[in-house]
C-alpha positions as CSV (number, residue, x, y, z in Angstrom):
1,X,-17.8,46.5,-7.6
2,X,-18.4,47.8,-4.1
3,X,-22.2,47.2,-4.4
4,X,-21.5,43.7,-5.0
5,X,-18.9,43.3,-2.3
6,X,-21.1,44.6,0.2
7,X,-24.1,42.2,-1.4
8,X,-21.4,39.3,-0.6
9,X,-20.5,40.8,2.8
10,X,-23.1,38.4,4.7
11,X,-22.3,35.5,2.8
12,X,-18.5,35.9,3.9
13,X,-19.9,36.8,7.7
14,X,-21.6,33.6,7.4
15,X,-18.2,31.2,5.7
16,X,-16.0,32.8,8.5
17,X,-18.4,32.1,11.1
18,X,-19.7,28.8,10.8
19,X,-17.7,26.9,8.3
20,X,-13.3,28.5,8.7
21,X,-13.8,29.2,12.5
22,X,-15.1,25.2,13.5
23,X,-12.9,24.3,10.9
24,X,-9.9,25.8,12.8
25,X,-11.2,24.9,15.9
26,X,-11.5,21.0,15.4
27,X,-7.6,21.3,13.9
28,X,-6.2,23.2,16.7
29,X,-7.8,20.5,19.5
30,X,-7.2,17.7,17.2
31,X,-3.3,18.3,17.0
32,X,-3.2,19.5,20.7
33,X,-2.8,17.7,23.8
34,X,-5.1,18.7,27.1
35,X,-2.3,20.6,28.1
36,X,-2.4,22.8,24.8
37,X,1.0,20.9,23.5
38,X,1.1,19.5,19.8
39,X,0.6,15.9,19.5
40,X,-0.4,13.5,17.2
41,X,-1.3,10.8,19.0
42,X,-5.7,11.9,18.5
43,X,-5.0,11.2,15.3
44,X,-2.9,8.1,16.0
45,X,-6.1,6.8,18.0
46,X,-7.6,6.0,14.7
47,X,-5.5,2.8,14.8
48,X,-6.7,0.9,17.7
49,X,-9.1,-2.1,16.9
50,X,-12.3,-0.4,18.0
51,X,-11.5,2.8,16.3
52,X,-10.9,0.7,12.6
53,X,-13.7,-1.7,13.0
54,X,-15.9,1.3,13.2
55,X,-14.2,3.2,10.7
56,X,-13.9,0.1,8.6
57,X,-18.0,-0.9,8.8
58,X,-19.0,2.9,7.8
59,X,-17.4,2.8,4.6
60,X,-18.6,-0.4,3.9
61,X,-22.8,0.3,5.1
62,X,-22.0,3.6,3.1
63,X,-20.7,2.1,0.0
64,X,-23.5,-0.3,0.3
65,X,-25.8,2.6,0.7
66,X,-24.7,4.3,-2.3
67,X,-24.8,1.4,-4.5
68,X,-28.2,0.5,-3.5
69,X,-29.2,4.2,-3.7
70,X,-27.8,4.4,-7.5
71,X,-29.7,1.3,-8.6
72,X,-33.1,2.6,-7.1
73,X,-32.7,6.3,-8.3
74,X,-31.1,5.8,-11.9
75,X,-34.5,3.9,-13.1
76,X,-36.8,5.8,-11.4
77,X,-34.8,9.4,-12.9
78,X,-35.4,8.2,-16.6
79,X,-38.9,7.6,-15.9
80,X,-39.4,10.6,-15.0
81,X,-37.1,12.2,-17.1
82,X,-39.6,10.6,-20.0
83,X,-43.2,11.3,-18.1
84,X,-44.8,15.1,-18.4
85,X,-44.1,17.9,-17.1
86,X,-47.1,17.6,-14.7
87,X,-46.6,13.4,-13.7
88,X,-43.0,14.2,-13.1
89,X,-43.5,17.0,-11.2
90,X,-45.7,15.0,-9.0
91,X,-43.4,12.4,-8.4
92,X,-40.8,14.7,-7.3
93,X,-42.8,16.1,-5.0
94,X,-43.6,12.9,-3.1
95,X,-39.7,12.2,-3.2
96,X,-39.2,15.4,-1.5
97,X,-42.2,15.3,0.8
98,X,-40.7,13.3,3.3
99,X,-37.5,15.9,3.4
100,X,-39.7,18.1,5.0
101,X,-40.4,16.5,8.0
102,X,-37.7,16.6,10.7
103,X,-34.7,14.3,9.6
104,X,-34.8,12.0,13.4
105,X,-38.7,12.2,13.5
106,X,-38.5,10.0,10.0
107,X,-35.8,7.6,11.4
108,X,-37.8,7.2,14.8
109,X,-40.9,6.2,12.5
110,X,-38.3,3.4,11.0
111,X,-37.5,2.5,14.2
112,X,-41.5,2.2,15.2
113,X,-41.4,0.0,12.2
114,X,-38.7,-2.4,12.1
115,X,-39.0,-3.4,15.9
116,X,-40.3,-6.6,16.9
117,X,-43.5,-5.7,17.3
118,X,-43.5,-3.0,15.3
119,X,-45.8,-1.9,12.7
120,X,-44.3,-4.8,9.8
121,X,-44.6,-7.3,11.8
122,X,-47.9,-7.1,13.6
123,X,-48.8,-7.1,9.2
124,X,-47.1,-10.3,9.0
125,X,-48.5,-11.8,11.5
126,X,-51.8,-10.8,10.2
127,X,-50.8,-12.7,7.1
128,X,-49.5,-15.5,8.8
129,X,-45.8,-14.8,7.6
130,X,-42.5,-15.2,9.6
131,X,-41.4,-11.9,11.3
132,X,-38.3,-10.2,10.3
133,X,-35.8,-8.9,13.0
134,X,-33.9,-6.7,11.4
135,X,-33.8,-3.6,14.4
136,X,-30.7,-3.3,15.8
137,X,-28.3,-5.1,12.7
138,X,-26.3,-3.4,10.3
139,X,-29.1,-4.0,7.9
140,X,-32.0,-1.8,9.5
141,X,-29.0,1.3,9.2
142,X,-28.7,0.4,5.8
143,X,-32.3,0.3,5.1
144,X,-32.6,3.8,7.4
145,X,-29.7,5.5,5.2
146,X,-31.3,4.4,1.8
147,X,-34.6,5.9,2.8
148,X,-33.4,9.5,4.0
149,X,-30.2,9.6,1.2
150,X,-32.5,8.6,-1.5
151,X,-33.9,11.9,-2.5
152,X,-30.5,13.0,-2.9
153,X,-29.4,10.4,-5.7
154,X,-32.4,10.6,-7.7
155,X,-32.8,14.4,-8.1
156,X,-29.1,15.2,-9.5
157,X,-29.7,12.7,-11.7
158,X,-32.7,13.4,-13.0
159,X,-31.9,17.1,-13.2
160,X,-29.5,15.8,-16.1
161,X,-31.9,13.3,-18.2
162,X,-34.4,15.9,-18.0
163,X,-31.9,17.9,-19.7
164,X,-30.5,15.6,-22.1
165,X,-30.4,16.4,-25.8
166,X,-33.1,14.3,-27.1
167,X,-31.8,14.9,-30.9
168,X,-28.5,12.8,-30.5
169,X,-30.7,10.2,-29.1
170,X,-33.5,10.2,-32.0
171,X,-29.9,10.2,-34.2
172,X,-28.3,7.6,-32.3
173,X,-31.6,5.2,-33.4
174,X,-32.2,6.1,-36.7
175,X,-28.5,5.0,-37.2
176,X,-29.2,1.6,-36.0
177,X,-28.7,1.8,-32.4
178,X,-30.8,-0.6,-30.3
179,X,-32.1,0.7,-26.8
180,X,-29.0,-1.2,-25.0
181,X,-26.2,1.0,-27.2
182,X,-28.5,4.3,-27.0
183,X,-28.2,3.7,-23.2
184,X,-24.6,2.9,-23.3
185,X,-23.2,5.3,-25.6
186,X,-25.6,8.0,-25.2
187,X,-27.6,8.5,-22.6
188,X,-25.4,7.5,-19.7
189,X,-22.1,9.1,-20.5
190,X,-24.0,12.2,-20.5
191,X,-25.6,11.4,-17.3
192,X,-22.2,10.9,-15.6
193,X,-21.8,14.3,-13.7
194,X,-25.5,13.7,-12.3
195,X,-24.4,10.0,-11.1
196,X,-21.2,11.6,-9.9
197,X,-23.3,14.5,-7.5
198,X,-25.9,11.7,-6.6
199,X,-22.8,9.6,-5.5
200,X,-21.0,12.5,-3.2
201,X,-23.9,13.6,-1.8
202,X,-25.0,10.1,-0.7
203,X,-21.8,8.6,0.2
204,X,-20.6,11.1,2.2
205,X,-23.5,11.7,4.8
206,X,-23.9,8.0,4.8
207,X,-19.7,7.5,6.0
208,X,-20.3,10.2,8.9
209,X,-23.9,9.7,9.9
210,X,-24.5,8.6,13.6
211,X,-28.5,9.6,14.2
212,X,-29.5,6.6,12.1
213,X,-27.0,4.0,13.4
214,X,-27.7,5.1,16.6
215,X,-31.3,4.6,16.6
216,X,-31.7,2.0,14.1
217,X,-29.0,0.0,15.4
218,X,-30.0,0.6,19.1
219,X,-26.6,0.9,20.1
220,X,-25.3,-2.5,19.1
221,X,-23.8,-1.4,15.8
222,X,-20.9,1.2,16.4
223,X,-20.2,3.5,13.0
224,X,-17.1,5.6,13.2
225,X,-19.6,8.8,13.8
226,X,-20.9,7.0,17.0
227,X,-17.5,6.7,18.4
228,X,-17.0,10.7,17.5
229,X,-20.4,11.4,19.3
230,X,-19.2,9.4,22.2
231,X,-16.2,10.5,22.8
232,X,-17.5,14.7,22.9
233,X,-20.1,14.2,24.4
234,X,-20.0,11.3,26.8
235,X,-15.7,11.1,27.6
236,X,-15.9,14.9,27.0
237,X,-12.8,14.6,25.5
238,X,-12.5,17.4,22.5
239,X,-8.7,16.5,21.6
240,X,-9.4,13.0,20.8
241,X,-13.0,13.5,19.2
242,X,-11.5,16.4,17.3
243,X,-8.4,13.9,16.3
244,X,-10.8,10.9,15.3
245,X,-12.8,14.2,13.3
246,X,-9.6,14.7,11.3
247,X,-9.0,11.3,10.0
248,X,-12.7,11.1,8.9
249,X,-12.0,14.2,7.1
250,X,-9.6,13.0,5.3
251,X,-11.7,10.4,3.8
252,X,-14.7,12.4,3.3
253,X,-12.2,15.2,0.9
254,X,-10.5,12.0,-0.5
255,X,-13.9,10.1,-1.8
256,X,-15.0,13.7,-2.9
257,X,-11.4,13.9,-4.8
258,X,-11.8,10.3,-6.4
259,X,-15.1,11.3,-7.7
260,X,-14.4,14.7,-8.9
261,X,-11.1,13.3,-11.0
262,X,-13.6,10.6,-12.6
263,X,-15.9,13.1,-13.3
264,X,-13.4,15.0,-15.2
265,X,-12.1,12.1,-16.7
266,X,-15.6,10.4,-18.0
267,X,-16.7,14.2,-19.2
268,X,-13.6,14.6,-21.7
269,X,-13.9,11.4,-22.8
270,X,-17.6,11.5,-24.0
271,X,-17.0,15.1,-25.8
């Protein structure tokens, strides 16, 4: 018992250090004034038009990243889920390739792309197609956030088709079940906890993110993780940021909650 408390000593160092102590430190200055007295009016900030608008168009570019992530990666998982070991294996490594490099070196190379006379367009031009101008709009960020969250929808996914048990589907069709019911009744209520990771590790990066909207949106698109960003480091103002921090918190544990519950709900009913 000691042995293993000492093997978990660093692992506690670690939690206290850089996960309760920030923790505590973005409560105390987000329910303190400048002069140290409580306050809730950093928190309260959330409710001016600039601060909803931003707070309002993340969840909607990350809901919109999520769904789009889930319809790319749920296909793609069962086809790889169905390939060999050795095709899969490949495929997953291309997917996870790109995670390798530096996360704002990949989102400056979407930038290079997506500019006006970026990389896409010069090809268009070359086949005598219309330009797109998509740099700097909400739907470059989206693009950006589907390309770097992508990986993480498709590989809890396809952790649990690769682990599905293929004798209740072989059952499911020699009892008469088309393709369409196998799917329905089989294959994807056991999928749910793998669409339910996919979906929390997705949304919530996507909700908070402010490299990507920053970049892709060259400043013209404001995300509720710009104004935090702006408002440390350019207003230097640690009470409000850490006040605005809060409230985003609260969404971030809430969408995790919602998740979680369904999880728990769509498991009991399928067993």
């Amino acid at each position: 018992m000691k042995r293993r408390r000492l093997l978990a000593g660093p692992y506690l160092f670690w939690s206290v250090s850089f996960i309760i102590i920030p923790l505590f430190l973005i409560v105390w200055y987000g329910l303190t004034s400048a002069d140290g007295g409580f306050t809730l009016q950093n928190i309260a900030k959330i409710t001016t038009p600039e601060n909803l608008k931003a707070l309002g168009l993340s969840l909607l570019l990350a809901f919109l990243c999520t769904v789009i992530c889930l319809l790319l990666a749920y296909p793609l998982a069962m086809i790889l889920s169905q390939s060999s070991l050795s095709q899969s294996s490949f495929i997953v490594l291309i997917f996870i390739l790109p995670m390798w490099m530096n996360f704002l070196l990949r989102t400056l190379a979407w930038q290079t792309l997506l500019e006006k006379n970026g990389v896409i367009n010069q090809v268009l031009a070359l086949l005598h197609l219309p330009a797109i101008d998509i740099i700097n709009t909400p739907y470059a960020i989206v693009l950006g956030m589907v390309y770097d969250f992508l990986p993480f929808m498709v590989l809890p996914i396809y952790n649990v088709l690769v682990k599905l048990d293929q004798d209740m589907v072989n059952a499911a069709r020699d009892l008469g079940a088309n393709s369409v019911q196998t799917f329905l009744k089989i294959i994807l209520p056991q999928s749910v906890p793998g669409i339910i990771s996919g979906i929390t590790m997705v949304f919530v990066p996507a909700m908070t993110t402010f490299v990507i909207s920053d970049l892709l949106g060259g400043g013209k698109v404001l995300l509720i993780g710009n104004v935090i960003e702006q408002t440390f480091k350019q207003g230097n103002n640690w009470n409000l940021g850490s006040g605005l921090s809060l409230v985003l918190m609260v969404f971030v544990i809430a969408s995790m909650g919602i998740v979680n519950k369904y999880d728990k709900d769509e498991t009991g009913g399928a067993f």
